[in-house]
C-alpha positions as CSV (number, residue, x, y, z in Angstrom):
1,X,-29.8,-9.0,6.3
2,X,-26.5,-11.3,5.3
3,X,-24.4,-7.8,3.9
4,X,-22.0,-9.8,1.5
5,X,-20.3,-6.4,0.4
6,X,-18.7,-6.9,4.1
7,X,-17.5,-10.4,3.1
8,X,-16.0,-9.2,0.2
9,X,-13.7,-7.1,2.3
10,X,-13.1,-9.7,5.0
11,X,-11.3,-11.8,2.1
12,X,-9.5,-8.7,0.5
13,X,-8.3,-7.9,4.3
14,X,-6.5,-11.5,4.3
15,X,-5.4,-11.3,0.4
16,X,-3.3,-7.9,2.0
17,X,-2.4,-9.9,4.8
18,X,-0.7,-12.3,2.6
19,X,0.8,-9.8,0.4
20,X,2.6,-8.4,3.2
21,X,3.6,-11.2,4.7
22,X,5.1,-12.5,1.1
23,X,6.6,-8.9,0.7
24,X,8.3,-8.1,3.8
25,X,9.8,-11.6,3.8
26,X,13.2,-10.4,2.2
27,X,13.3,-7.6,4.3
28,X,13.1,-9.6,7.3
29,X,15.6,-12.2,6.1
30,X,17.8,-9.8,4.3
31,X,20.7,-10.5,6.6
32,X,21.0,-13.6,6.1
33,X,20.5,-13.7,2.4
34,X,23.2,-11.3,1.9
35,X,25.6,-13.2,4.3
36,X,24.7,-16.3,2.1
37,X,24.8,-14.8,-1.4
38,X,27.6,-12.5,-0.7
39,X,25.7,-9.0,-1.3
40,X,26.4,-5.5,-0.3
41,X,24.3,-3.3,1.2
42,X,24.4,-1.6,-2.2
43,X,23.4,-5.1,-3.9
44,X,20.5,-5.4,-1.3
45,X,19.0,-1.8,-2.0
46,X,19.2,-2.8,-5.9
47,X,17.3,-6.2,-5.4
48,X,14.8,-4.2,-3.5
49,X,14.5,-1.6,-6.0
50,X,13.8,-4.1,-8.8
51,X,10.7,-5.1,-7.0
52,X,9.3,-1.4,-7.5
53,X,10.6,-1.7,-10.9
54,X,8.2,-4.4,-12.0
55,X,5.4,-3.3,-9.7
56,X,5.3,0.7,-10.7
57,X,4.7,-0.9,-14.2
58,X,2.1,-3.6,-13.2
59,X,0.6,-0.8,-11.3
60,X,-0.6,0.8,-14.7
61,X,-1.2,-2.3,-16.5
62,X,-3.3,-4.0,-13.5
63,X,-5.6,-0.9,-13.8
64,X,-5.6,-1.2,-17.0
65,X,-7.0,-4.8,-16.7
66,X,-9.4,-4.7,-14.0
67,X,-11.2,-1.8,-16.3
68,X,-11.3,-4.1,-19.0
69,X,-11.6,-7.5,-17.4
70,X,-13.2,-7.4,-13.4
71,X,-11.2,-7.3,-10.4
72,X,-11.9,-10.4,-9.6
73,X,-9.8,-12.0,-12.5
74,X,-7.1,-9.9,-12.5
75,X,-6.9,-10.0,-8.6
76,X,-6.7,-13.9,-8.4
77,X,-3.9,-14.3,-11.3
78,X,-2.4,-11.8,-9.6
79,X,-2.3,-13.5,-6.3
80,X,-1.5,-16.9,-8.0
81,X,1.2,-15.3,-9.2
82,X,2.9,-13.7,-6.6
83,X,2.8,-16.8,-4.5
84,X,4.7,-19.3,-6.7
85,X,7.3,-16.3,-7.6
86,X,7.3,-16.0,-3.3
87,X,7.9,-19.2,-3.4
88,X,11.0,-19.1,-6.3
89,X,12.5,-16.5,-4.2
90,X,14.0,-19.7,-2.1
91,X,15.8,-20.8,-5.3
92,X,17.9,-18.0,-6.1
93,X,21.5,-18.5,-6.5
94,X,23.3,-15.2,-6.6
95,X,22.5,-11.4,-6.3
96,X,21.4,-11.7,-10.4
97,X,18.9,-14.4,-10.5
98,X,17.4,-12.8,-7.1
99,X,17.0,-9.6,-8.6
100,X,15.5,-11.1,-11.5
101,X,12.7,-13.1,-9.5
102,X,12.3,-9.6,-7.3
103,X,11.4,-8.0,-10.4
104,X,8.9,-10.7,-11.8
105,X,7.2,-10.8,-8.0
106,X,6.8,-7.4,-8.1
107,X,5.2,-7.3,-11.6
108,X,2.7,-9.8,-9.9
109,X,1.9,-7.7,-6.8
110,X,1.5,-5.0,-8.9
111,X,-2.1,-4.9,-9.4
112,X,-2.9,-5.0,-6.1
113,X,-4.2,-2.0,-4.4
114,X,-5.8,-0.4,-8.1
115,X,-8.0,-4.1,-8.0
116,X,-8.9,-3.7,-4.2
117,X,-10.0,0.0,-5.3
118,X,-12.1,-1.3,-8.2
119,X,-13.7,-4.3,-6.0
120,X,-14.6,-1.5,-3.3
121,X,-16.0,0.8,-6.0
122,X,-18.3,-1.6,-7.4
123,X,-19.8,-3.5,-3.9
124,X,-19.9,0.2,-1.9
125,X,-21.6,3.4,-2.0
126,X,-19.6,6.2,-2.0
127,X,-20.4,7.1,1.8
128,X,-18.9,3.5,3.2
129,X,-16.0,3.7,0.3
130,X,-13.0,5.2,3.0
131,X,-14.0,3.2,5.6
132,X,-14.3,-0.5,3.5
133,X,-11.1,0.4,1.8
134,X,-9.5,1.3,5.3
135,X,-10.8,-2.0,6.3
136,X,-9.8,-3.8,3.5
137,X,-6.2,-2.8,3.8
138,X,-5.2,-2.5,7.3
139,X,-4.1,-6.2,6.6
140,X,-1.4,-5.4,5.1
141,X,0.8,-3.5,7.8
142,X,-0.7,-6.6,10.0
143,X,0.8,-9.0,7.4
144,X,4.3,-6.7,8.2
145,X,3.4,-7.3,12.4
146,X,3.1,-11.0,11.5
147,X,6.0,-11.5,9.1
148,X,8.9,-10.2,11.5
149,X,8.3,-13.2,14.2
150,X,7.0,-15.9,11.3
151,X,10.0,-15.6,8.8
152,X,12.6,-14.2,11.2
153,X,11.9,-17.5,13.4
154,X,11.5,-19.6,10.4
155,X,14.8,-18.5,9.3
156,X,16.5,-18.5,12.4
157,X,15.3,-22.0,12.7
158,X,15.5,-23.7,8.8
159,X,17.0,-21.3,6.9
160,X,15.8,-18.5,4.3
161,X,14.8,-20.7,1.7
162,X,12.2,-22.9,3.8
163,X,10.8,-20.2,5.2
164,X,10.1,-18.5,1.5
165,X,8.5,-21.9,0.9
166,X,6.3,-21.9,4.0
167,X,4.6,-18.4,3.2
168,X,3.9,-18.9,-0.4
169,X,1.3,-21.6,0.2
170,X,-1.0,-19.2,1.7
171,X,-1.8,-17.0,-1.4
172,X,-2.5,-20.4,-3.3
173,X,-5.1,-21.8,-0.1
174,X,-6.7,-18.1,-0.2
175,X,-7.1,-18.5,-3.8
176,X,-9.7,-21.4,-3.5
177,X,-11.8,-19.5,-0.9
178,X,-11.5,-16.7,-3.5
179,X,-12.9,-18.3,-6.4
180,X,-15.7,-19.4,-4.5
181,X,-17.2,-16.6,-2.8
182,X,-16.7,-13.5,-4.7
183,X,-17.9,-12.2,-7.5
184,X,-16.4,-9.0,-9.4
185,X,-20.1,-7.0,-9.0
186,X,-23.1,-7.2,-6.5
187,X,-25.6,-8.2,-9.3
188,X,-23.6,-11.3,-10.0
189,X,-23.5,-12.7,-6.6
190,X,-26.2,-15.2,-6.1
191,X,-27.0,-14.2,-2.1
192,X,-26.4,-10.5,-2.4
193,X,-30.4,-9.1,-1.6
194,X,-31.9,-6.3,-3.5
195,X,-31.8,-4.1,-0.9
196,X,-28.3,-4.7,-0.4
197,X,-28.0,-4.0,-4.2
198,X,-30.0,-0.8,-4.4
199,X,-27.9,0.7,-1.1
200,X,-25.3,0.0,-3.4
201,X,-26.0,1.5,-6.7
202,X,-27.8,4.2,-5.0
203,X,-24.4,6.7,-4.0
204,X,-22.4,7.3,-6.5
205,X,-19.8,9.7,-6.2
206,X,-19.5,11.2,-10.1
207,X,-21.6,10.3,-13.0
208,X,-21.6,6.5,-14.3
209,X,-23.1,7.7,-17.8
210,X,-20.6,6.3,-21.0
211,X,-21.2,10.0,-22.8
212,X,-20.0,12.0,-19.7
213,X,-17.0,9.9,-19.8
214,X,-13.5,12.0,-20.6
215,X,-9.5,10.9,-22.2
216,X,-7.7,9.4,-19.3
217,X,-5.0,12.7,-19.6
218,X,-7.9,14.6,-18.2
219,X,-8.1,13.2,-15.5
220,X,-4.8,12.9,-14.2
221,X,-4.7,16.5,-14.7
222,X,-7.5,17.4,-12.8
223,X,-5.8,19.4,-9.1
224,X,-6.8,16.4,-6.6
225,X,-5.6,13.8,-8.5
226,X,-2.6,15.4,-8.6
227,X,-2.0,15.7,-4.8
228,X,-3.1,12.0,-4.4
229,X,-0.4,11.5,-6.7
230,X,2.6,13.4,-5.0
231,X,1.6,12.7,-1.3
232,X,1.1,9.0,-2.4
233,X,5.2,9.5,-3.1
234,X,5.7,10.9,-0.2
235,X,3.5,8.5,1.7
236,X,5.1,5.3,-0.5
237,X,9.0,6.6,-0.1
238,X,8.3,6.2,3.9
239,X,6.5,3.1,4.1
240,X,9.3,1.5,1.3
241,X,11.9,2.8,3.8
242,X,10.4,0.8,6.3
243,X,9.6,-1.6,4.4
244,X,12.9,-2.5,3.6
245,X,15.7,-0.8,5.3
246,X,14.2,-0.5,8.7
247,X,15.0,-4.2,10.1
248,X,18.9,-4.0,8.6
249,X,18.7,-0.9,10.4
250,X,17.9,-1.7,13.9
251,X,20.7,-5.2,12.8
252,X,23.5,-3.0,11.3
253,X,23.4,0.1,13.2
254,X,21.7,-0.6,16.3
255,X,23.4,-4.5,16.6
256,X,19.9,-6.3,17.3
257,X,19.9,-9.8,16.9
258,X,17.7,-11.5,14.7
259,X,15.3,-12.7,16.9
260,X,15.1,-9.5,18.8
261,X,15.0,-7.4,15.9
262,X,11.9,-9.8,14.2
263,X,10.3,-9.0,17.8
264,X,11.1,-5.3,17.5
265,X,8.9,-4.9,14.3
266,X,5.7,-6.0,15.9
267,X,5.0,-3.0,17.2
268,X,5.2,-0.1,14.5
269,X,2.9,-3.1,12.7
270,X,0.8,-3.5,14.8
271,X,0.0,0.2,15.4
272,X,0.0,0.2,11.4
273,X,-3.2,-1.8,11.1
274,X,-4.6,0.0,14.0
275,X,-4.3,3.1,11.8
276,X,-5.6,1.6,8.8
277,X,-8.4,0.4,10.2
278,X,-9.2,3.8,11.4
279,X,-8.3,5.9,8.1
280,X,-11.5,5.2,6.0
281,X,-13.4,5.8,9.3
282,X,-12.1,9.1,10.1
283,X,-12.1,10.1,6.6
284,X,-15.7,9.1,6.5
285,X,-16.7,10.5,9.5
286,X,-15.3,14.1,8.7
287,X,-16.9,13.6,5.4
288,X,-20.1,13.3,7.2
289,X,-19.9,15.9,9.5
290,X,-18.9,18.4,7.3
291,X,-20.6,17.1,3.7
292,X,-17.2,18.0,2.0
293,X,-15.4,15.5,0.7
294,X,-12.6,17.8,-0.4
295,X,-11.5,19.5,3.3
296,X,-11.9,15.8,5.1
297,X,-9.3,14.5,2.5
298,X,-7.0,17.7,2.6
299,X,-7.1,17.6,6.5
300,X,-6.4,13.8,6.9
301,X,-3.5,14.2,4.1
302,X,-2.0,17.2,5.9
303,X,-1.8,16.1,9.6
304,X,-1.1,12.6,9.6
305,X,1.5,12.4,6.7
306,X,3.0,15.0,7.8
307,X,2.9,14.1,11.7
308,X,4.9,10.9,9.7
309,X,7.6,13.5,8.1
310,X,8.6,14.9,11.1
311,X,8.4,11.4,13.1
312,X,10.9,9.6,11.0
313,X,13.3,12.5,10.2
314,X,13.4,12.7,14.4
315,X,14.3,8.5,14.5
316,X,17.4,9.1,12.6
317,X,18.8,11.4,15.3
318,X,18.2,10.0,18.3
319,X,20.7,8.2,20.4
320,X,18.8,5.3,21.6
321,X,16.9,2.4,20.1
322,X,14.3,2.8,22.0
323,X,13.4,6.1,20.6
324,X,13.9,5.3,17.2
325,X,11.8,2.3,17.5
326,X,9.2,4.6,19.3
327,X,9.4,7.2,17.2
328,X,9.0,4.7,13.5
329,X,6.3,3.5,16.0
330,X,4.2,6.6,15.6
331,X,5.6,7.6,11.9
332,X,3.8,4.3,11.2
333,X,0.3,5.0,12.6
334,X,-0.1,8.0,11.2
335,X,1.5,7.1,7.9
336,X,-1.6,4.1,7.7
337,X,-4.2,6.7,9.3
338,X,-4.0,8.5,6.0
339,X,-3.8,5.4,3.9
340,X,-7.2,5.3,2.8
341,X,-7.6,9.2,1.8
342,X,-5.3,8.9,-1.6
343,X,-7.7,5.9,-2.9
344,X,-11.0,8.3,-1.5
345,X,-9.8,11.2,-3.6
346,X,-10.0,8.6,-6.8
347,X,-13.1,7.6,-5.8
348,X,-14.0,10.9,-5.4
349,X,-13.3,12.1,-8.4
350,X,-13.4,9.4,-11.1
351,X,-16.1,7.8,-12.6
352,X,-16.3,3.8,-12.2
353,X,-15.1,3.1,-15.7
354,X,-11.9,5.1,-15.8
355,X,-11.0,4.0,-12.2
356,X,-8.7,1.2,-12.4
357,X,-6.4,3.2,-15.2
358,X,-6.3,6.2,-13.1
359,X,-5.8,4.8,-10.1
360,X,-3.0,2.2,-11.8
361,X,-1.2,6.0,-13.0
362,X,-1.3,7.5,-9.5
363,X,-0.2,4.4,-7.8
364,X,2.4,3.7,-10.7
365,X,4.2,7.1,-9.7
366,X,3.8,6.8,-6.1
367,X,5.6,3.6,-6.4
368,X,8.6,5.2,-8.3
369,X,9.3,6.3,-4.6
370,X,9.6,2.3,-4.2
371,X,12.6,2.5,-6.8
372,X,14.2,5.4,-6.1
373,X,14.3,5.2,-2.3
374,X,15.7,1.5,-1.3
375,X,18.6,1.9,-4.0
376,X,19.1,5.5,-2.5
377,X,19.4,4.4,0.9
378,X,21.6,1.5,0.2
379,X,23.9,3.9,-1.4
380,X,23.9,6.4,0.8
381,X,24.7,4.2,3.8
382,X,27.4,2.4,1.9
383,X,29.0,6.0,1.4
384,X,28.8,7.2,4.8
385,X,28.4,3.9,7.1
386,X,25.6,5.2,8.7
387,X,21.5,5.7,8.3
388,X,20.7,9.5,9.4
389,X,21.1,11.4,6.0
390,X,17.9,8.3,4.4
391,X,15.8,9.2,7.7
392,X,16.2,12.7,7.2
393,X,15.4,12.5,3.5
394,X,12.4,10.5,3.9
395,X,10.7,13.0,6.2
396,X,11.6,16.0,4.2
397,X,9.8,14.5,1.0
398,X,6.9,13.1,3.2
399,X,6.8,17.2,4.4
400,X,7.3,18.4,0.7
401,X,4.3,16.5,-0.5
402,X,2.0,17.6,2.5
403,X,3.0,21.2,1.4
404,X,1.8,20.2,-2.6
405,X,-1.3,18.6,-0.9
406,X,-2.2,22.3,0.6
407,X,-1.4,23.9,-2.3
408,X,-3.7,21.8,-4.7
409,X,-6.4,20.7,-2.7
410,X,-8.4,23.9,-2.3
411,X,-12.2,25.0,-2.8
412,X,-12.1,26.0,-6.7
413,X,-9.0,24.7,-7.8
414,X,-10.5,24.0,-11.1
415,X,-14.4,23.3,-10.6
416,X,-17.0,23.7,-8.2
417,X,-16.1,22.1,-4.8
418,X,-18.4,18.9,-2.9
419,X,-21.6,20.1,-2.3
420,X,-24.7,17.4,-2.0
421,X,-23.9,15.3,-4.3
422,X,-21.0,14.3,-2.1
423,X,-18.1,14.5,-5.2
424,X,-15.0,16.7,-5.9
425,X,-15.2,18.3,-9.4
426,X,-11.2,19.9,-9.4
């Protein structure tokens, strides 16, 4: 039997590769930009800041849309989007019109992650939803693997601006294979077979009936969707610090050259989309075995993000690069090996109707993390010339939220707890 649900999430895998590829782009040429356009390190942590700006707002609004239009139609003007504005990104003249494009390109990525939650929601059952999303996603920390050697090469070789131009053209190639093989829900989809589409429908986590259907403040509310929310900040404020300070890091404190440190960021990649690729699947599988969705969320949430904590406060004390490297290494994994429990506690939780607008909330405030902490950490290593005091801080939020995670996500916080039905009532 041709499973086109599996498909599906073979073309959002590469739509995340690109994204992260297009994203990490600056982060990876940020030296040179700033030697270029004559930019502080305080300047750099704004332009990167911007991007969060636009994309914590798009966040909402991109839920907002997929609710009310498909996935599939917000998702490709979304990707469309983002590549031509990747694309601009080689244009800019000065620190203002860069931030100004870094705000618009993040407005465009913004819908990402809410759409790839709605596409998962409607093509899976609820006892596959973990591990499809897991599978879905791990291409974006190999997108990261990818983009240190492709654009720090590119750059080292053409310059900045050509290599900007050379990653944007494959959102818009994607685009075409997009159009043409997907379809926003399995009944729509000319080659999807009914048994396919019964396995489908079949496992629902919560109650698709219009009448049971609550105000979106109710939801947010509700206990578990408030821990996604605050461990998604703590998860988000580690993976922006990577994100975007890590490479000036091992460049301006550690004196890598830009070959070897585009090289150097293989590897905490690479073990990122190992660890993606696992999350859904451990999630799942402790789902499973224990038939409570609840404690195989809370347990993923507590020991990998806060194995992360504890991982990256350690890398801003050691002496070598090595350990750093090492250590961000391992931070990374288990950051990604939790990456699919936040979306799993929407699913778990919230009917397919509301899902894109509460997932666009909870991923909207996660990413204020994206805001706060590159303009932090540009700060605070312009004040004291040096990067401990932003590795220490990003662990001890990472640890704060895994605390808030324990406190909230706990039988009876609100409702009855999973039982057969597989679903969290909180």
């Amino acid at each position: 039997m041709t499973k086109i649900r599996w498909r599906i999430v073979l073309l959002l895998f590469i739509a995340g590769f690109i994204n992260y590829l297009d994203r990490s782009a600056l982060s990876v040429a940020a030296p040179a930009v700033m030697q270029e356009l004559h930019m502080s390190p305080a300047n750099l942590g704004l332009v990167f800041s911007t991007f969060f700006i636009g994309y914590a707002v798009f966040n909402t609004i991109g839920g907002w849309a997929a609710d009310r239009w498909g996935g599939k139609r917000v998702f490709s003007c979304a990707i469309l989007t983002w590549s031509v504005l990747c694309g601009t990104t080689g244009l800019a003249t000065g620190f203002g019109s860069l931030l100004v494009i870094r705000t618009f390109f993040g407005m465009a990525e913004g819908p990402l992650a809410t759409t790839i939650n709605k596409i998962v929601n409607n093509w899976f059952p609820h006892k596959e939803s973990a591990t499809a999303f897991g599978f879905a996603n791990c291409g974006l920390p190999l997108g990261g693997a990818v983009a240190g050697p492709v654009v720090g090469l590119l750059t080292a070789a053409y310059g900045w601006r050509i290599a900007f131009a050379g990653v944007a053209c494959l959102g818009l190639i994607w685009l075409v294979f997009w159009q043409r093989m997907a379809t926003d829900r399995p009944h729509q989809h000319p080659r999807v077979s009914e048994e396919e589409r019964q396995l489908i429908g079949s496992d629902r986590s919560v109650s698709e009936d219009p009448a049971d259907l609550k105000p979106l403040g109710a939801y947010l509310r509700q206990p578990a969707i408030l821990a996604a929310m605050i461990s998604y900040f703590g998860y988000s404020y580690i993976l922006f610090f990577f994100l975007t300070w890590f490479p000036s890091f091992l460049m301006m404190d550690r004196h890598l050259s830009l070959k070897s440190m585009s090289l150097a960021t293989v590897l905490p990649w690479l073990l990122g989309f190992i660890g993606y690729g696992l999350s859904g699947v451990l999630s799942d599988l402790i789902f499973r075995r224990t038939g409570n969705a609840l404690r195989a969320r809370k347990w993923v949430l507590i020991v990998c993000l806060g194995t992360a904590g504890i991982c990256v406060a350690l890398a801003g004390t050691v002496a070598t690069t090595v350990s750093a490297l090492l250590l961000m290494a391992v931070a990374v994994f288990a950051l990604y090996l939790s990456g699919s429990t936040y979306w799993a506690l929407i699913q778990d939780t919230i009917p397919g109707a509301k899902l894109g607008s509460v997932g666009g909330c909870v991923h909207s405030i996660a990413n204020c993390a994206g805001i706060i902490g590159p303009a932090l950490t540009g700060f605070l290593v312009q004040r004291s010339h040096t990067f401990f005091s932003a590795f220490v801080l990003a662990g001890g939020i990472a640890l704060a939220s895994v605390l808030a995670v324990a406190i909230l996500l706990r039988p009876g916080a609100g409702g009855a707890t999973a039982g057969t039905t597989r679903t969290i009532v909180c």
